[in-house]
N, C-alpha and C positions, 0 to 999 in steps of 0.2 A: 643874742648874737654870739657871745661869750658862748653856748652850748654847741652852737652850730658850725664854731670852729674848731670848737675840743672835737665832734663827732669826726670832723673832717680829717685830721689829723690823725684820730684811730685808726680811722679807712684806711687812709698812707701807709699808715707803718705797718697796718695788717699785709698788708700786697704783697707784702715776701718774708712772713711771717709765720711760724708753724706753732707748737705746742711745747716740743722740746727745746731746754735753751742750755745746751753744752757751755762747758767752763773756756772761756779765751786764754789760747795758749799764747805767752807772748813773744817767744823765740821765733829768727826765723829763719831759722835752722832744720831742715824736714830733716826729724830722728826719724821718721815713717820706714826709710828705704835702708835704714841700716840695719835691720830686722825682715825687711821683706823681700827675700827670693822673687819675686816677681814683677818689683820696681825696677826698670829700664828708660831711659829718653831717647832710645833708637831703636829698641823692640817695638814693633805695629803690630804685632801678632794680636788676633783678638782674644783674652783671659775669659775661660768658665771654671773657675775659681768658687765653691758655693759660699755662701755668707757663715757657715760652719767656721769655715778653714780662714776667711777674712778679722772673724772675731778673735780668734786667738793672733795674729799677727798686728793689726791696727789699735791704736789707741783708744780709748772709749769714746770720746767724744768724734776724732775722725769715724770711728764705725758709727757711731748715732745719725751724723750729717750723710757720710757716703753712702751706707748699706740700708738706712731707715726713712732716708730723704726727711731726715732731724735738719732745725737750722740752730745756727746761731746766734745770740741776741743784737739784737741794731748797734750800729756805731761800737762793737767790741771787738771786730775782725782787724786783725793785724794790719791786712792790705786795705781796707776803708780808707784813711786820709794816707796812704803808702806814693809815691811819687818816684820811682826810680825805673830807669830804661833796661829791660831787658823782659826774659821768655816766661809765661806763667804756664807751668805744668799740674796732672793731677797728683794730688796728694799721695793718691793711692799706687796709683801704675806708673807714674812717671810721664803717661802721652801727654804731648804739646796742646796747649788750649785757647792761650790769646798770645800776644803781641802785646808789651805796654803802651806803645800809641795807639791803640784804640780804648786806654783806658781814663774813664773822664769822672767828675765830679760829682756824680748825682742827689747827694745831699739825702739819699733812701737810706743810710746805715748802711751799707753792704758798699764793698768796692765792685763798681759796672763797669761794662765793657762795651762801645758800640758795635763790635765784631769779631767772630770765633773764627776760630781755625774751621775750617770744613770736615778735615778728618778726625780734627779732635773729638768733635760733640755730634749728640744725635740729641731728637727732643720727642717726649710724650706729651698728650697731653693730661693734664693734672685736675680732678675736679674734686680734691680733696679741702676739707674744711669749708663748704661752702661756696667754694671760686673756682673761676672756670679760667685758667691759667696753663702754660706750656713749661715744661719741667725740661731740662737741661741739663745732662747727662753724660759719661765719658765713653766715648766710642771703643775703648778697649777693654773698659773694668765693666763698665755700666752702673758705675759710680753715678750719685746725685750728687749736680754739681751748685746747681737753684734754682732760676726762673728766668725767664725770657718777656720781655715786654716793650710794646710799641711805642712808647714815648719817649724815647733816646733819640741823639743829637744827630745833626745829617754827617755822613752818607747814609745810612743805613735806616735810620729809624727806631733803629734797636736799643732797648737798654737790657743787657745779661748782668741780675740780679743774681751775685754770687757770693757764696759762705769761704772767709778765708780759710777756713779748716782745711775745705776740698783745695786747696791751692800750694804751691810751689811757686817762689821767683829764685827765679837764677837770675844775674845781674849780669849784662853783656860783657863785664868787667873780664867773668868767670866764665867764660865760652873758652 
């Protein structure tokens, strides 16, 4: 019985789990945009930016998650037990992504969302490492942002399994 819930538990934690496990930075503070020309939160323009020109501006660990669709390890992302009302943007480009009220508790290690901005993210799907999963994306960078999955809380259904790396909170405080 004991084996059958250790297995169970691997399963879990695999579901939005990759290979690479970047260092958690703990500041939350995006240094990302005070270095990068092409960080804005009112530019929509869409970025073809090659991943050449990304790597010499992004930090190692943001390029491993955003440019490599690298994650993070469980329960070490900044925003995981994060609780405060305001905008999450991407790390990278600055476009808008969630809303803090659609962000809930899910107990995955990753701070979840049960709904995205529409313009913010686009989604592929992902059938790397074995699983057949939808990847979620930045509509401006085309940044990886995590995964997308159906057993999230109502309205939606949704739970967006995301690396605090790929993220930005501005705090409504700071509008």
């Amino acid at each position: 019985m004991k084996f059958l819930i250790l297995i169970t538990l691997l399963i879990i934690l695999q579901a939005c789990t990759q290979n690479y496990q970047p260092i958690k930075t703990p500041s939350m503070k995006n240094t990302e945009a005070n270095n990068n020309p092409y960080y804005s939160r009112t530019d929509i323009e869409k970025l073809n930016i090659s991943n050449e020109e990304w790597k010499k501006i992004l930090a190692p660990d943001l390029y491993a998650i955003a440019r490599e669709a690298a994650t993070e390890r469980a329960f070490t992302g900044k925003y995981n037990e994060f609780d405060e009302v305001g905008e999450y943007y991407c790390a990278v480009c600055g476009n808008h992504l969630f809303r803090s009220t659609s962000k809930f508790s899910s107990s995955c290690g990753w701070p979840s969302f049960f709904e995205a901005d529409k313009e913010g993210v686009y989604y592929v799907r992902d059938q790397s490492y074995g699983m057949d999963r939808v990847e979620v994306l930045c509509k401006r960078c085309d940044s990886h942002l995590g995964h997308v999955f159906d057993d999230g809380p109502k309205p939606t259904g949704l739970r967006y399994c995301m690396n605090s790396v790929s993220l930005e909170f501005v705090p409504d405080s700071q509008k």
